[in-house]
C-alpha positions in Angstrom: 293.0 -172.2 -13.5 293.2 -175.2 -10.8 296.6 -176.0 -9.5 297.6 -179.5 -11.5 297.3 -182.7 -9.8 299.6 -184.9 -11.1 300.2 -187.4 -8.2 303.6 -188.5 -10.2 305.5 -184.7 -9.2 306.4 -182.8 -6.5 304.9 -179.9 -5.6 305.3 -176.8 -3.6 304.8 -172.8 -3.3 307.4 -170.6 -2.8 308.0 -166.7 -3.2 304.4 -166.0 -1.4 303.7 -161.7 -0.7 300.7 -159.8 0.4 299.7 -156.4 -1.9 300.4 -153.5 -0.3 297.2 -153.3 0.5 296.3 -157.1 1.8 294.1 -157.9 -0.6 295.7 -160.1 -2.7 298.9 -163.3 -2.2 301.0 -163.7 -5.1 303.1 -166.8 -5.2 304.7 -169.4 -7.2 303.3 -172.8 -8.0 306.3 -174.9 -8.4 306.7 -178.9 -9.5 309.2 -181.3 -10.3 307.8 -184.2 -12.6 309.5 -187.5 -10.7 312.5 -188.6 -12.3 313.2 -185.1 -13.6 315.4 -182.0 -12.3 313.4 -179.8 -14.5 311.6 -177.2 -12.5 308.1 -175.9 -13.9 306.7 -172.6 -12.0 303.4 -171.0 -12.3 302.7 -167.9 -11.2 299.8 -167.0 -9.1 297.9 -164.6 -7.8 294.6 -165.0 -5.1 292.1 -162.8 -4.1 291.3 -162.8 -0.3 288.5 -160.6 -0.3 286.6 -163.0 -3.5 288.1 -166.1 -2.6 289.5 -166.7 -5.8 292.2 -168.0 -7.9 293.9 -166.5 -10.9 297.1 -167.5 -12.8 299.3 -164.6 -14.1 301.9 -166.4 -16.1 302.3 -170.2 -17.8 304.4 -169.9 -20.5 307.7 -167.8 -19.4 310.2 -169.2 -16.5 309.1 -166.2 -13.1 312.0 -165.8 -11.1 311.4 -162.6 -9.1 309.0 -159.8 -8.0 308.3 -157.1 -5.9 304.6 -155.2 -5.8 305.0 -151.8 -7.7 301.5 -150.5 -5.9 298.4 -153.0 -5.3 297.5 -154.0 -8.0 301.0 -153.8 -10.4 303.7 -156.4 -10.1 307.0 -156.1 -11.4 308.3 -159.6 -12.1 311.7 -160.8 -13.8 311.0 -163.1 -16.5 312.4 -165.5 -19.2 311.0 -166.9 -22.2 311.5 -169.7 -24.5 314.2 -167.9 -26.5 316.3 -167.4 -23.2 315.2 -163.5 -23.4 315.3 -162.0 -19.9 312.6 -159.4 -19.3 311.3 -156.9 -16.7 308.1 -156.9 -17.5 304.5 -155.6 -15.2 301.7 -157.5 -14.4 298.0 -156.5 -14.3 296.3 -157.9 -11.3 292.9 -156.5 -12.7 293.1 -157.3 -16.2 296.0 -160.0 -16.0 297.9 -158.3 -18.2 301.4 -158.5 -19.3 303.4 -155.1 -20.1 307.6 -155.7 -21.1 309.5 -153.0 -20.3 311.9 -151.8 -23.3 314.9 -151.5 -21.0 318.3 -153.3 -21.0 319.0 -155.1 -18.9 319.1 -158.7 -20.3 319.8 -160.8 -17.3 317.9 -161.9 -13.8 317.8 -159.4 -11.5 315.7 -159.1 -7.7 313.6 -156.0 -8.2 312.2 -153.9 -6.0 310.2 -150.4 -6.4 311.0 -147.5 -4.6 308.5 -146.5 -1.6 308.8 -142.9 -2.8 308.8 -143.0 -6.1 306.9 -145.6 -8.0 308.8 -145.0 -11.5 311.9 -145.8 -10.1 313.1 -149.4 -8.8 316.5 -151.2 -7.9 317.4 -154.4 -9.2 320.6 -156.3 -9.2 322.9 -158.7 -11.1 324.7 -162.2 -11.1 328.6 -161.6 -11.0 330.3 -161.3 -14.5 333.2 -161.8 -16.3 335.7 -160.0 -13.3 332.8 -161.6 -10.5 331.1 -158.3 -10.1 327.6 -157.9 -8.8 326.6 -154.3 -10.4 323.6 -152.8 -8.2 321.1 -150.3 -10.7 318.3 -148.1 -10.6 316.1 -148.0 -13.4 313.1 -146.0 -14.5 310.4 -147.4 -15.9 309.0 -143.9 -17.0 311.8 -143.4 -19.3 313.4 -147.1 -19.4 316.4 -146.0 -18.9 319.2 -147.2 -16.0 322.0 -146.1 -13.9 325.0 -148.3 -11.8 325.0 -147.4 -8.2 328.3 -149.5 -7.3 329.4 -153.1 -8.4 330.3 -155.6 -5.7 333.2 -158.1 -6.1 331.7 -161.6 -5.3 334.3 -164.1 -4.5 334.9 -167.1 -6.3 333.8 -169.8 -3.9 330.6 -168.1 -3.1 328.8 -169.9 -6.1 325.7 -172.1 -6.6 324.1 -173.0 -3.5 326.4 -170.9 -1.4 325.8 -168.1 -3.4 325.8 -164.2 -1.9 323.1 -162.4 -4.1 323.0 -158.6 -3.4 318.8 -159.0 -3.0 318.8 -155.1 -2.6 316.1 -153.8 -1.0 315.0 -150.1 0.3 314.3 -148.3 3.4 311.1 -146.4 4.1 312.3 -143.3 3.0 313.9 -144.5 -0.4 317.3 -142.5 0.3 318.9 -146.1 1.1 319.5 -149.5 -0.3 320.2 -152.3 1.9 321.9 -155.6 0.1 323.8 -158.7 1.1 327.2 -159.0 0.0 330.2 -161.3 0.8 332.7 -158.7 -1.2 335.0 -158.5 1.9 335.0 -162.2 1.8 332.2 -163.1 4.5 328.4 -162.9 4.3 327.6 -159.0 5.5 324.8 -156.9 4.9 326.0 -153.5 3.4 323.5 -150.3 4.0 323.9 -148.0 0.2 323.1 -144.2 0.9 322.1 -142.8 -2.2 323.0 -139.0 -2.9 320.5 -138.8 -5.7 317.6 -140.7 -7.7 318.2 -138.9 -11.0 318.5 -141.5 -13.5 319.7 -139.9 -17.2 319.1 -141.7 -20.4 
């Protein structure tokens, strides 16, 4: 499980978090062979208290995560087929557990601090150039729409205005970035419920 050393790529980490509890870093490994624009990402997880290294994914494309407890993460993920998942990661075990829920596309996750069945993710714009915020349940894998943002045309690729919702630390509201009213503004989501029907 040694990071690769091939002296003809670039390399670098990105998307580095402590567990809840401080025990462990995830991150990404990522490297670009020279010549090439293709990306290749690792994902990674070490152990501060054993000093040890342990990779937690190879073959799909990671793209985001949040820790769902210390020693669960909940990571969007692609595989070979193009297949979006939300899928959990075992941090003990290293094991990988799909969640049956659909939502087919890339999304920036991130559990509830209240309720660690529930968690709120995101979307790129669609057809119309909506971002659509949603709760999900991984209990019962099933989803709900908060409210869709309107993301303006000329905030695309690098300049682009993902919701990256997150919560407060009571779980009643979701914070997200947003450029709907045509400028880069974070928006503060109160939530009247977390009842998510199937």
């Amino acid at each position: 499980n040694k990071l690769p050393k091939n002296l003809s790529a670039e390399h670098y980490l990105n998307h580095s978090n402590f567990s809840p509890d401080s025990k462990f870093i995830s991150f990404f490994h990522i490297w670009n062979e020279m010549g090439s624009s293709k990306r290749k990402i690792r994902f990674y997880i070490y152990n501060i208290l054993s000093n040890s290294l342990q990779l937690l994914e190879d073959d799909r494309l990671v793209s985001h995560y949040d820790w769902k407890g210390n020693n669960t993460l909940l990571v969007t993920n692609r595989d070979e087929q193009l297949k979006w998942y939300y899928s959990l990661y075992n941090v003990n075990d290293l094991s990988r557990t799909d969640l049956q829920i659909p939502l087919g596309v890339d999304g920036h996750p991130m559990s509830n601090p209240t309720n660690e069945n529930i968690f709120v993710t995101d979307s790129s714009p669609d057809k119309r150039l909506d971002q659509h915020l949603i709760l999900m349940d991984t209990r019962t894998e099933s989803s709900v729409e908060v409210n869709a943002f309107y993301s303006p045309s000329r905030f695309k690729g690098p300049v682009r205005c993902d919701l990256h919702p997150r919560w407060d630390r009571t779980g009643k509201y979701i914070c997200i970035d947003s450029a709907y009213n045509g400028k880069r503004e974070m928006v503060l989501v109160k939530l009247s419920s977390l009842r998510i029907n199937k």
